[in-house]
Each structure stands twice: as structure tokens, then as C-alpha cells.
N, CA, C and O of each residue as an XYZ file, in Angstrom:
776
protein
N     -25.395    -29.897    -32.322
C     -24.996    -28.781    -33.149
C     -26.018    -27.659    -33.020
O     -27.136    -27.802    -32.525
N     -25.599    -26.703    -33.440
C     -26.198    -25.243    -33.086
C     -26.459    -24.691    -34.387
O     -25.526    -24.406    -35.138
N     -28.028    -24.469    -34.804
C     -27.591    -23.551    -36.319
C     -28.042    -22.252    -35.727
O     -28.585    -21.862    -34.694
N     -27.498    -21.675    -37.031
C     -26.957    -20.219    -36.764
C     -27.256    -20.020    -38.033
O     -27.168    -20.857    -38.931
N     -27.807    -18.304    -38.173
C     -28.583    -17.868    -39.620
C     -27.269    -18.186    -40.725
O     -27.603    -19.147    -41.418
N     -26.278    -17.826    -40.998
C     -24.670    -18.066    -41.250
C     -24.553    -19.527    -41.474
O     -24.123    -19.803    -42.594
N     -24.768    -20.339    -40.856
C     -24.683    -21.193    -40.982
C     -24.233    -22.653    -39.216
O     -24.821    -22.569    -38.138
N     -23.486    -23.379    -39.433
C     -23.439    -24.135    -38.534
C     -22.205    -23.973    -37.449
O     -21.125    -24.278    -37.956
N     -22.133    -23.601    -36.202
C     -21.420    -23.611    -35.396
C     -20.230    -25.044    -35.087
O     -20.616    -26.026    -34.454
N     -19.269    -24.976    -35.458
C     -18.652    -26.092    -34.875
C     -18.409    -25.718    -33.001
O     -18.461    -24.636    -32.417
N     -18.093    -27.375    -32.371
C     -17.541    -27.173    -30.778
C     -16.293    -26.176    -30.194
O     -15.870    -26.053    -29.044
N     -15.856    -25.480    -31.529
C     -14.000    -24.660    -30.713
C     -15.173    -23.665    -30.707
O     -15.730    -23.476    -29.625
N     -15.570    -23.067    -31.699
C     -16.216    -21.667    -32.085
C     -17.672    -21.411    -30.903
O     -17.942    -20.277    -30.509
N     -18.497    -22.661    -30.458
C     -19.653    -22.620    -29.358
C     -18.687    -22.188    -28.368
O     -18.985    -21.160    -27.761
N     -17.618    -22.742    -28.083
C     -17.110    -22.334    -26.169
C     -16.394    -21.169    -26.361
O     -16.210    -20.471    -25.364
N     -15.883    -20.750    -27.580
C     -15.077    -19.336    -27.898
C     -16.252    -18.311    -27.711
O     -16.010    -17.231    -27.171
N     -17.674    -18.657    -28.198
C     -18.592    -17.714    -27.859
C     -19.275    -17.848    -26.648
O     -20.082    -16.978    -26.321
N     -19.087    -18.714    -26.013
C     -19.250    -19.149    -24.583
C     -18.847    -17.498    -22.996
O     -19.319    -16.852    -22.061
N     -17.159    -17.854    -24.225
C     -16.357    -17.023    -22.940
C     -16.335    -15.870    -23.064
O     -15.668    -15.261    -22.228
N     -17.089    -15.014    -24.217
C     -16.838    -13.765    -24.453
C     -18.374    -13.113    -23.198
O     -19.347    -13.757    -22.805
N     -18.028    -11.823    -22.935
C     -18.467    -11.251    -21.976
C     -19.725    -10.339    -23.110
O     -19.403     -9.544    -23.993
N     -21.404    -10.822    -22.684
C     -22.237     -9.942    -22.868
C     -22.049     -8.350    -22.976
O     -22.669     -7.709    -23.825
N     -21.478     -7.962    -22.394
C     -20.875     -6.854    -21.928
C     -19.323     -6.327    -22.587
O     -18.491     -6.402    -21.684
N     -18.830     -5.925    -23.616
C     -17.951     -5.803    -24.069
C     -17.098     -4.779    -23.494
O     -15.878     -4.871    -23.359
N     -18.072     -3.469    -23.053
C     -17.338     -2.555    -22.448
C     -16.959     -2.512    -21.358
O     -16.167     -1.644    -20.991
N     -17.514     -3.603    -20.429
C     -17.050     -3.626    -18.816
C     -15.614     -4.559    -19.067
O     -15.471     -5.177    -20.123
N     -14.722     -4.586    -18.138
C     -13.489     -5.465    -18.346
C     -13.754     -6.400    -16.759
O     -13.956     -6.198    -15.562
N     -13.615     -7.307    -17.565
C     -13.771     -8.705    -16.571
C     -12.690     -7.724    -14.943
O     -11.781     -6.914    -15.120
N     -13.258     -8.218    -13.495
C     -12.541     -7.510    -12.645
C     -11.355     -8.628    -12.029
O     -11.497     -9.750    -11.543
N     -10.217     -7.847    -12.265
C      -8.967     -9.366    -11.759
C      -9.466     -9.668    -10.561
O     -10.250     -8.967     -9.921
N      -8.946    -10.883    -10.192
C      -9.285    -11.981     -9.104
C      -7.703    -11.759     -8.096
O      -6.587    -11.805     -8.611
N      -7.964    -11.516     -6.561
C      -7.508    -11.309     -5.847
C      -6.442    -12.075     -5.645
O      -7.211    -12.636     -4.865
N      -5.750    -12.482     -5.589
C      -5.153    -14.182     -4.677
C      -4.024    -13.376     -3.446
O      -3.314    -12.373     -3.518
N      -4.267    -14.290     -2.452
C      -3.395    -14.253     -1.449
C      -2.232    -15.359     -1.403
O      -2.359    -16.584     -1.405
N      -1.155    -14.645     -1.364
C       0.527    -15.975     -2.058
C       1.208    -15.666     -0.416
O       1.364    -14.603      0.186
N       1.445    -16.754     -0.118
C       2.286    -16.969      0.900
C       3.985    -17.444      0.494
O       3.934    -18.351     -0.336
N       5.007    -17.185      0.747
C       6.350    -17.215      0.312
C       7.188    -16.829      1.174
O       6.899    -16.028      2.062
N       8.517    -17.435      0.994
C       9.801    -17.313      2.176
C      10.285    -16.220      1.502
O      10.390    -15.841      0.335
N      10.648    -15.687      3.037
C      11.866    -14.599      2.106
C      13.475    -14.340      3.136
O      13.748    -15.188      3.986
N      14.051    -13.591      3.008
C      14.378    -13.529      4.627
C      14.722    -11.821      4.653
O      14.824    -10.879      3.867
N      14.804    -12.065      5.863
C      13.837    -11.114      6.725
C      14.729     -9.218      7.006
O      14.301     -8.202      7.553
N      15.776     -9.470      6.459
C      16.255     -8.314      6.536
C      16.110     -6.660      5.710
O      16.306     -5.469      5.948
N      15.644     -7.542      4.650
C      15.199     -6.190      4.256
C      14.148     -5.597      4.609
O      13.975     -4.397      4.399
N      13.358     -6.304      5.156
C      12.072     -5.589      5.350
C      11.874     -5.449      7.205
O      10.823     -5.120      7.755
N      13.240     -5.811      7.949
C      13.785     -5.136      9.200
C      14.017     -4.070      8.767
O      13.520     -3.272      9.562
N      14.696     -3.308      7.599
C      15.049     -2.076      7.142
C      14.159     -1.202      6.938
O      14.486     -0.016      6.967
N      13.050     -1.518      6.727
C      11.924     -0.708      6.444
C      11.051     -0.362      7.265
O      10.333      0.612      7.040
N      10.943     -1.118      8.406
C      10.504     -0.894      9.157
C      10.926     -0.374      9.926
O      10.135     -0.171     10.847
N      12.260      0.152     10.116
C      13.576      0.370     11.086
C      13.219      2.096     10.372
O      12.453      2.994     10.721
N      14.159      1.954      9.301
C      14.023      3.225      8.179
C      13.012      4.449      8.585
O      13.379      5.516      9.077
N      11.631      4.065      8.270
C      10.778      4.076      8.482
C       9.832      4.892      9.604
O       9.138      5.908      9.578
N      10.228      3.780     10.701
C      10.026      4.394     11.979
C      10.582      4.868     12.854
O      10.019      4.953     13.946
N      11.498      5.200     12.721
C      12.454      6.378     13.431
C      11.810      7.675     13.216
O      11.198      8.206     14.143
N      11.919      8.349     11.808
C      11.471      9.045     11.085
C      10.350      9.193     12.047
O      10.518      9.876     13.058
N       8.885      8.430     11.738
C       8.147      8.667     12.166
C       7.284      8.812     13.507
O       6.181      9.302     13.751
N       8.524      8.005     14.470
C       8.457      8.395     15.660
C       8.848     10.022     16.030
O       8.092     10.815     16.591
N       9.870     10.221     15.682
C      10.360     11.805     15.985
C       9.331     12.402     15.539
O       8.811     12.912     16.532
N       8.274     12.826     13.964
C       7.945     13.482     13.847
C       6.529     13.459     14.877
O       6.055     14.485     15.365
N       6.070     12.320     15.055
C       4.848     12.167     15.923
C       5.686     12.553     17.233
O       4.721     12.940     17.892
N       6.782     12.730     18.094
C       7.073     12.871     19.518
C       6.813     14.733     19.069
O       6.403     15.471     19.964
N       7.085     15.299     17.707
C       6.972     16.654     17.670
C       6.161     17.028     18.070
O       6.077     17.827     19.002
N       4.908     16.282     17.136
C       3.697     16.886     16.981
C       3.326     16.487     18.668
O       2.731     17.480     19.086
N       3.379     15.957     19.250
C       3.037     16.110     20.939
C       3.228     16.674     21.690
O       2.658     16.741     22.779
N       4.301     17.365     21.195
C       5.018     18.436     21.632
C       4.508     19.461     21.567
O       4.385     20.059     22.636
N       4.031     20.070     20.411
C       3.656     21.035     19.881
C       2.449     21.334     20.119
O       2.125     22.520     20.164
N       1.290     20.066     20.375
C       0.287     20.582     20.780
C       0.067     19.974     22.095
O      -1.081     20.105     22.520
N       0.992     19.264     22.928
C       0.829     18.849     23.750
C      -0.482     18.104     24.264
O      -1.395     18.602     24.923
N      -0.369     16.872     23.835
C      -1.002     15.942     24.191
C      -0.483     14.240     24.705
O      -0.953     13.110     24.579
N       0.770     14.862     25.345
C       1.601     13.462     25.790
C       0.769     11.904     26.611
O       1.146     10.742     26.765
N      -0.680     12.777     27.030
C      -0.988     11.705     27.839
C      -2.331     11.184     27.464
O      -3.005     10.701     28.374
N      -2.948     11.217     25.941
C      -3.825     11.388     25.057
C      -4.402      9.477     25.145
O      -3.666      8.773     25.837
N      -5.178      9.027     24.720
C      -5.157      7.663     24.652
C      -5.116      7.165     23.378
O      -5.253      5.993     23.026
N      -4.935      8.048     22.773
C      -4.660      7.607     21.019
C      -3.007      7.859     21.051
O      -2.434      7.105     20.263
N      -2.255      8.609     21.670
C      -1.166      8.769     21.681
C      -0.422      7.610     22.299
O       0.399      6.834     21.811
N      -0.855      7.695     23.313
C      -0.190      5.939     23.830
C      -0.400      4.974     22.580
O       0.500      4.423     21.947
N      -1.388      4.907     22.416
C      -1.803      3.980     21.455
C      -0.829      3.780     20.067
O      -0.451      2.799     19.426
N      -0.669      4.988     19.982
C       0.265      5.472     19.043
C       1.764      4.805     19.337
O       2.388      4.021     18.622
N       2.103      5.322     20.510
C       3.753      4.543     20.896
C       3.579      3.372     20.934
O       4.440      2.744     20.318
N       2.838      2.799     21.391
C       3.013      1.247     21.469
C       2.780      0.609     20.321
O       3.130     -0.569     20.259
N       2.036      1.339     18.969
C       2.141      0.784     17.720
C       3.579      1.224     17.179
O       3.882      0.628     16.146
N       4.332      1.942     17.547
C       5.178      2.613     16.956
C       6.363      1.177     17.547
O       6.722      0.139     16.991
N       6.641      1.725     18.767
C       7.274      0.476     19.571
C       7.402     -0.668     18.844
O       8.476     -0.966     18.322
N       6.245     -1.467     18.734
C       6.193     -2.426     17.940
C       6.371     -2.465     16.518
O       6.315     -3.541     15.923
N       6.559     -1.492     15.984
C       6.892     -1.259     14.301
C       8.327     -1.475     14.324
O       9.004     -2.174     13.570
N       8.817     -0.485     15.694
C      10.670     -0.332     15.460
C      11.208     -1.850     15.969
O      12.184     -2.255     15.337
N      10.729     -2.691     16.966
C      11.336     -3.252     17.432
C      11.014     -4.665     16.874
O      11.778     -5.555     17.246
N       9.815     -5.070     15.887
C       9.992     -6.235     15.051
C      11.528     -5.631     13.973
O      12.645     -6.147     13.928
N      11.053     -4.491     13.281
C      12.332     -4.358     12.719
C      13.377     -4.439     12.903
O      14.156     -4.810     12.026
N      13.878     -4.003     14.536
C      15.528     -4.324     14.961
C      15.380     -5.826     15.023
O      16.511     -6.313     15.009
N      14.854     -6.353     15.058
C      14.469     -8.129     15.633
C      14.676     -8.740     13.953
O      15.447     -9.684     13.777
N      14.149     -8.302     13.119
C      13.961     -8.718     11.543
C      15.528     -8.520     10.891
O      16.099     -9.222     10.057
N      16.032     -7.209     11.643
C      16.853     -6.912     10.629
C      18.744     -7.374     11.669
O      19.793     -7.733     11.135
N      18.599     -7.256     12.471
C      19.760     -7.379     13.319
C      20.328     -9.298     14.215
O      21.412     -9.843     14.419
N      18.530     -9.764     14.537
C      18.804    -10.951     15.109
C      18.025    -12.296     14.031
O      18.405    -13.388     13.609
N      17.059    -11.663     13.944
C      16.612    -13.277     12.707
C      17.246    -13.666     12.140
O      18.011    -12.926     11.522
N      17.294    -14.573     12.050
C      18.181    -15.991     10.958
C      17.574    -16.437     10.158
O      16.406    -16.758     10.375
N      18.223    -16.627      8.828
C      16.914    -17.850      8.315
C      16.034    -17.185      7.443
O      16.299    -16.029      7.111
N      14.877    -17.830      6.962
C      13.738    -17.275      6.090
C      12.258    -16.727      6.965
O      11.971    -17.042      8.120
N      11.681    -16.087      6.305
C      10.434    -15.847      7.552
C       9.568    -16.244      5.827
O       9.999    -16.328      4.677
N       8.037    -16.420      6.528
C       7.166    -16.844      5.601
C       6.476    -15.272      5.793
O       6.768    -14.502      6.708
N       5.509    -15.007      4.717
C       4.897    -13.557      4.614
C       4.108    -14.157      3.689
O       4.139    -15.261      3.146
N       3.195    -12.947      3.597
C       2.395    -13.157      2.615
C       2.163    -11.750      1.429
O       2.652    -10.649      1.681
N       1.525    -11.960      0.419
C       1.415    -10.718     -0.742
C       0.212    -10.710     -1.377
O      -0.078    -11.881     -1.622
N      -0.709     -9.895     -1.801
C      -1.954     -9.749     -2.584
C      -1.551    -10.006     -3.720
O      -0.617     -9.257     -4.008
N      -1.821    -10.764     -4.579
C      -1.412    -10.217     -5.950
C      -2.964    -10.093     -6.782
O      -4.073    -10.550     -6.503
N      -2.491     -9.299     -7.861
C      -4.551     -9.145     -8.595
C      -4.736     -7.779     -8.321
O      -5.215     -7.203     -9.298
N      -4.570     -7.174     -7.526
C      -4.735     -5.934     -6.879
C      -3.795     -4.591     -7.702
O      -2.833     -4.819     -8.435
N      -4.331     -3.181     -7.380
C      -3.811     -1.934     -8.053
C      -2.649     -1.893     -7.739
O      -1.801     -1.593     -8.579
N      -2.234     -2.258     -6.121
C      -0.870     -1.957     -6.304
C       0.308     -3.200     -6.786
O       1.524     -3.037     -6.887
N      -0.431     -4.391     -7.023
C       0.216     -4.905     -7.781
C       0.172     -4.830     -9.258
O       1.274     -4.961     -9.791
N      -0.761     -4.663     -9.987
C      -0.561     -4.359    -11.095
C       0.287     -2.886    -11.669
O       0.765     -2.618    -12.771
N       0.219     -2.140    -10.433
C       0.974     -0.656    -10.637
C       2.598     -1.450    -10.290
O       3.318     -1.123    -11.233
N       3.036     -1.937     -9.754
C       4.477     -2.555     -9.576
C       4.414     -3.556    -11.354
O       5.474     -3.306    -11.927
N       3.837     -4.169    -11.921
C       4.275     -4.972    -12.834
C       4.065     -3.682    -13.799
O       4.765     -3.788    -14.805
N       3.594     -2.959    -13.778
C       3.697     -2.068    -14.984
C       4.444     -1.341    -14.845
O       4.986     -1.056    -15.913
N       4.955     -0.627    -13.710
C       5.812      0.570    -13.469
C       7.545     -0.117    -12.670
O       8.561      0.531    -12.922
N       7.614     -0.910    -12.114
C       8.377     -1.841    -12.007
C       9.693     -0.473    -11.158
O       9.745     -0.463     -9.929
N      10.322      0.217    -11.715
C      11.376      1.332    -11.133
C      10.322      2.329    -10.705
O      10.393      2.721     -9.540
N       9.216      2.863    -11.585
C       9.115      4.001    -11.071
C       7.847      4.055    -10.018
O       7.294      5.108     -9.702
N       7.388      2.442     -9.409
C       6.727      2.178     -8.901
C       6.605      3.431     -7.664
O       5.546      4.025     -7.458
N       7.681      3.662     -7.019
C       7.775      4.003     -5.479
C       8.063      5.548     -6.020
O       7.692      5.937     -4.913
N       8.289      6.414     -6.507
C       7.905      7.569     -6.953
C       6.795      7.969     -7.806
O       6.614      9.158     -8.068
N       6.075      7.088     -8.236
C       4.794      7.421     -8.797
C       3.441      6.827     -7.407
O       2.237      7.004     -7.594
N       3.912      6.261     -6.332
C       3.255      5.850     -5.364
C       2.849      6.832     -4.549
O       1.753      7.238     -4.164
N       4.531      7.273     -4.280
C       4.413      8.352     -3.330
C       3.797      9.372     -3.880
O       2.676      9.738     -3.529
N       4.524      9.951     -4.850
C       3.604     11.253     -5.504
C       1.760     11.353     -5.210
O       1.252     12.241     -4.525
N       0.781      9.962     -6.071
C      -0.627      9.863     -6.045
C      -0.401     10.080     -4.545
O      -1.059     11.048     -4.165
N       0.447      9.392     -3.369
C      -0.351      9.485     -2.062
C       0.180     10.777     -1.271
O      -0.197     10.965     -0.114
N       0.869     11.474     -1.771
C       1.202     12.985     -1.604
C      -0.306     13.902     -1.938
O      -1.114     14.422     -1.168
N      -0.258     13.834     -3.187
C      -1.369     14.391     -3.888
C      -2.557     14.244     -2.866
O      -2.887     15.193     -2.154
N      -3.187     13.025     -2.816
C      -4.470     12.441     -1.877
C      -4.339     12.859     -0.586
O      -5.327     13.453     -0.153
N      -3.374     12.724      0.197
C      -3.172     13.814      1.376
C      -3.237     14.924      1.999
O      -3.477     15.206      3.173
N      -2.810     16.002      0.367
C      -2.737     17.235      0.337
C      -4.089     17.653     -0.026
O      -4.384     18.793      0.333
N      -4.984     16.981     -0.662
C      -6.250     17.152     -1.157
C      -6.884     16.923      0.108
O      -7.728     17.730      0.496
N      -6.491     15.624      1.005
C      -7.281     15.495      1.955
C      -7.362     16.796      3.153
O      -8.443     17.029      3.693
N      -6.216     17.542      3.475
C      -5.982     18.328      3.992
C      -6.405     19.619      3.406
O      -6.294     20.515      4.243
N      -6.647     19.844      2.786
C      -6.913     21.166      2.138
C      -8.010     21.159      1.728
O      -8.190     22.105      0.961
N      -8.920     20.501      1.870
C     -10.405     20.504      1.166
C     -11.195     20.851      2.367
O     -12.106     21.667      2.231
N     -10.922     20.251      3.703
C     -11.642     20.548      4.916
C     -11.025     21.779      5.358
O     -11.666     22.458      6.161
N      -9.824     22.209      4.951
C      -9.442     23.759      5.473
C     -10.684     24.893      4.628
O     -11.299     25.795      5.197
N     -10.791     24.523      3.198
C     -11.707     25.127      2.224
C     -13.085     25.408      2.573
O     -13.693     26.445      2.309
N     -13.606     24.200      3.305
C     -14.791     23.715      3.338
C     -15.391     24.901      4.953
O     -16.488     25.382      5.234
N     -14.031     24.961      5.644
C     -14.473     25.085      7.163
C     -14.276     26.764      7.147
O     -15.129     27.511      7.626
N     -12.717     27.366      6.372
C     -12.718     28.723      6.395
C     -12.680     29.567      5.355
O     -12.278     30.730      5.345
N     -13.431     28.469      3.857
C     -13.469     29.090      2.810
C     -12.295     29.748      2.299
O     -11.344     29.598      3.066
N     -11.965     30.580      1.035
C     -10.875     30.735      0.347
C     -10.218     32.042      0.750
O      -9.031     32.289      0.534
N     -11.429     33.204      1.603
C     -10.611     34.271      1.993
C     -10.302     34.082      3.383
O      -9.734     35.063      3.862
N     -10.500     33.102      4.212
C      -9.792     32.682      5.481
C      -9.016     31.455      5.279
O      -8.713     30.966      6.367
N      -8.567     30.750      4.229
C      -7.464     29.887      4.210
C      -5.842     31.276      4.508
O      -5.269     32.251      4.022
N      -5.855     30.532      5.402
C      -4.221     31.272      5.413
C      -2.909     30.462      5.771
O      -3.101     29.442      6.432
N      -1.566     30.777      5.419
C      -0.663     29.907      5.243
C      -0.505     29.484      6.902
O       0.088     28.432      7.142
N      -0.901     30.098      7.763
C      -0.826     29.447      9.137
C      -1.665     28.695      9.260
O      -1.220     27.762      9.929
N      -2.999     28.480      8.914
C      -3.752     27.873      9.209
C      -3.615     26.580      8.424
O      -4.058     25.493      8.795
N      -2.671     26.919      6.823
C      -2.386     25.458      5.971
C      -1.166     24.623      6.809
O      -1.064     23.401      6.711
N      -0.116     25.570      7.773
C       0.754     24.577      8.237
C       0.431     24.108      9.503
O       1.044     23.112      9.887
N      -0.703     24.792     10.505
C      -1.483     23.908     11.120
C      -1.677     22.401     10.606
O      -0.971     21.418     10.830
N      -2.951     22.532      9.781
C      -3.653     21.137      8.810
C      -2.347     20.483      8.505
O      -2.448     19.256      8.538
N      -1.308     20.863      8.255
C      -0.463     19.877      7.503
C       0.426     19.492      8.705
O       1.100     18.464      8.649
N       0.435     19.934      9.303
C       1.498     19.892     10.720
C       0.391     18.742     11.188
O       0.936     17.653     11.007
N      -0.728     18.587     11.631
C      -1.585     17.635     11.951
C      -1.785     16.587     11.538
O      -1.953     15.569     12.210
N      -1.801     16.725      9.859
C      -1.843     15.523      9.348
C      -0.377     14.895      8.836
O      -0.229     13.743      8.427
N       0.339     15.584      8.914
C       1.945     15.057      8.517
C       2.537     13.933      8.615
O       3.288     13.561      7.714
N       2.263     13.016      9.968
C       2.257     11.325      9.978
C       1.546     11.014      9.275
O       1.605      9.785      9.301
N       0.441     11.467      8.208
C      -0.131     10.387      7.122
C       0.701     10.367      5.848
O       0.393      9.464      5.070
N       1.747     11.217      5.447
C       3.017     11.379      4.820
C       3.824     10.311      4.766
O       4.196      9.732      3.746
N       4.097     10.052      5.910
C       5.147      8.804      6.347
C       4.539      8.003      6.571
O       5.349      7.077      6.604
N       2.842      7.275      6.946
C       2.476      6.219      6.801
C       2.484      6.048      5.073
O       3.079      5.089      4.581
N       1.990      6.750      4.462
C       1.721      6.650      2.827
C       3.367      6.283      2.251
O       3.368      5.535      1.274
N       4.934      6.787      2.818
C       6.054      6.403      2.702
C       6.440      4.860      2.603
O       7.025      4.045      1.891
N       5.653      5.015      3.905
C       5.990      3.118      4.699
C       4.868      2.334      3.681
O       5.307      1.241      3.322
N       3.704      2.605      3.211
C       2.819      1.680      2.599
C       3.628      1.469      1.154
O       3.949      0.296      0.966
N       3.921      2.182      0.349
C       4.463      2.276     -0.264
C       5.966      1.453     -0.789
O       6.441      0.825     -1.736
N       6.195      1.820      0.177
C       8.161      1.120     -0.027
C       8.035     -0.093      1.006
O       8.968     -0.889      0.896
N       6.998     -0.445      2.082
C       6.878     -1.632      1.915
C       6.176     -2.528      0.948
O       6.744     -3.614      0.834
N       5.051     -2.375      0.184
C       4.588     -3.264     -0.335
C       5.737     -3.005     -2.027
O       5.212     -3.590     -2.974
N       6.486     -2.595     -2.245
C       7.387     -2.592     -3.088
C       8.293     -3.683     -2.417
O       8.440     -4.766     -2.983
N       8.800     -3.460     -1.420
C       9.860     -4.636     -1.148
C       9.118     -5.877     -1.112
O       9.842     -6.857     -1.290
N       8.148     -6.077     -0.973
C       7.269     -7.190     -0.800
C       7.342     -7.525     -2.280
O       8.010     -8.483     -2.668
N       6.862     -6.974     -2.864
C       6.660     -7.432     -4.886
C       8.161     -7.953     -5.165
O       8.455     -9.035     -5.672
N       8.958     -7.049     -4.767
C       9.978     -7.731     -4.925
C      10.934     -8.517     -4.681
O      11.818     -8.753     -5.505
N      10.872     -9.100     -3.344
C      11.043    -10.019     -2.794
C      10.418    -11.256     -3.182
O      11.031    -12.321     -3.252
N       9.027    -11.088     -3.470
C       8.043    -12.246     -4.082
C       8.365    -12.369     -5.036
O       8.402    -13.577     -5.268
N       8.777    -11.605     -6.160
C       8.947    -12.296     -7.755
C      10.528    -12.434     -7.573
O      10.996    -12.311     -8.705
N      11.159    -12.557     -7.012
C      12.554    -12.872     -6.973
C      12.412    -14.118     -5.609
O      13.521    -14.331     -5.118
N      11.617    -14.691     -5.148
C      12.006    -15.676     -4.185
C      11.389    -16.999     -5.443
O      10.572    -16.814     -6.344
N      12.054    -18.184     -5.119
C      11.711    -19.375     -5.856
C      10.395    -19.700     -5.772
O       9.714    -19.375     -4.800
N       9.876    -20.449     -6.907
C       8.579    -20.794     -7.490
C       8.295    -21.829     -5.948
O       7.208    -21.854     -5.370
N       9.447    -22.566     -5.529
C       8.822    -23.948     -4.709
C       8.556    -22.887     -3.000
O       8.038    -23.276     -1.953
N       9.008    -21.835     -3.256
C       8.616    -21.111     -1.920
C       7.018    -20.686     -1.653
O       6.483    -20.771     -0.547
N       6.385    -20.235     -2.810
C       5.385    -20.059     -3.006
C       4.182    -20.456     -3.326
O       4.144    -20.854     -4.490
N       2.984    -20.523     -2.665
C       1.795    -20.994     -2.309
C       0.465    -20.303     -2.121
O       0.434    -19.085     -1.943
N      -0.441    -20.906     -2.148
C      -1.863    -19.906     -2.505
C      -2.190    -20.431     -1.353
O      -1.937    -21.557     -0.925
N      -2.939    -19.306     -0.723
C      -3.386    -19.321      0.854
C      -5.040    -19.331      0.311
O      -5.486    -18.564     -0.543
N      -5.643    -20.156      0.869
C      -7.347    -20.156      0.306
C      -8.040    -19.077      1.837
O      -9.236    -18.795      1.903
């Protein structure tokens, strides 16, 4: 037993003061977990399909435009692209069956899906609109200051960075189909990956 000026501590009340945090104002930080689960595989052929079309054309523009067809980040580029569209025609047109995947859960954008649940994927996009446009416009600020920002020079920067638009699209509305696919696939599908 434990005395205490108050008087005597019983064993519920020692481990109740056990678990409380020195620290009242910090909030304990959630714990990550990685969940592995079946799903099948077509919707998220769609998204990737969806997706990258879109963002192939606008990246074949921008090569266009500033011509850099034979760039080694540009290749690099198609053949990630390639491979984005064509697991998706493969996911969404020929797979059968369940595919196994995996999901973070613990994490912002999962806790932003259990709290926001509909308005997940318009409050996603918006913050990563915002962060984009900030990202783009702060180095225009920085490089030609406020009386040489000009609207050609903003649709330059944005014309440049414009595939980070549609990656922030695709991060977005995929890890949404993912949340939801995961809390709608069965409990016996799902498993903790150590």
C-alpha cells in the first residue's frame, strides 16, 4: 500500500494514476498500424485508370510546351505513368477475384476520413490545392518579388507545377477508396502486418 497525505491509495486508483500522462497538455501521439485486407480490385483499376489519363495528357502538354520529349526525368515519367495506366486496365478490366492491399491506419489521413467520412475528398483536395498554390507562389515572390510577379509569369509556375494537382487528386481519392474499401471489407479479411 501507498500512503498518501489524503490518505491511503487502494490497487484500481495506483494503476489509474499509473496511466495518466506527466504531461497533461501534450496528447499521447496515435500509434501507426499497418492492416493488410482483401478487397477486389476494380475499383481501384478505376482510379488509377481515371486518374491517369488525365494526367498523362496534361504531362504529354507540358512537353510539348516546353519541349523536353527526350529529358531523363520525362522518360522516367512515361514509364511511371505506363505503369499507373496499365496495372489499372489489368485491375479494372481482367482481374478476378480479391487482391490483398494494404492501409495505414493511426495516421492524419486516416483520422481525417473517420471524422469527415463524405467530405473527406473535398476537404483533401482543397488543403492540397491550397499547399500547391502556396508552394508555387512563394518561390515566384521570393525570386521576382511583388512588383515583378506577373500573371504570365504565375501561369508559367502553375503550368510547371500543374501535375502536382493531379498527383494531390490521385493521393487523395485513392487513399479514400482504400478507407473505404477497408472498413467495408470483413473483419476475417483483415490483419496486422508487423
Amino acid at each position: 500500500m501507498i500512503l498518501v497525505i489524503g490518505g491511503v491509495l487502494s490497487d484500481r486508483q495506483r494503476t489509474s494514476r499509473k496511466s495518466h500522462s506527466p504531461y497533461p497538455m501534450f496528447k499521447k501521439k496515435s500509434k501507426k498500424q499497418l492492416m493488410e485486407f482483401s478487397r477486389p480490385p476494380k475499383l481501384s483499376g478505376k482510379v488509377n485508370v481515371c486518374v491517369g489519363l488525365p494526367l498523362t495528357a496534361l504531362w504529354l502538354l507540358r512537353c510539348w510546351k516546353i519541349d523536353c520529349w527526350y529529358n531523363g526525368t520525362t522518360i522516367f515519367s512515361y514509364i511511371v505513368l505506363l505503369l499507373m495506366l496499365s496495372t489499372g486496365i489489368y485491375r479494372w478490366a481482367f482481374r478476378k477475384g480479391a487482391i490483398s492491399d494494404t492501409v495505414t491506419l493511426g495516421g492524419f489521413s486516416n483520422r481525417m476520413y473517420l471524422r469527415y467520412r463524405q467530405l473527406y475528398m473535398p476537404v483533401g483536395i482543397a488543403a492540397g490545392f491550397l499547399l500547391i498554390f502556396l508552394f508555387t507562389t512563394l518561390p515566384s515572390l521570393i525570386s521576382y518579388g511583388i512588383k515583378g510577379l506577373s500573371v504570365q509569369t504565375f501561369s508559367d509556375d502553375l503550368t510547371t507545377f500543374g501535375w502536382m494537382y493531379i498527383l494531390v487528386l490521385y493521393k487523395v481519392l485513392k487513399s479514400y477508396v482504400d478507407f473505404y474499401e477497408y472498413y467495408r471489407s470483413s473483419e476475417a479479411s483483415r490483419k496486422k502486418v508487423d
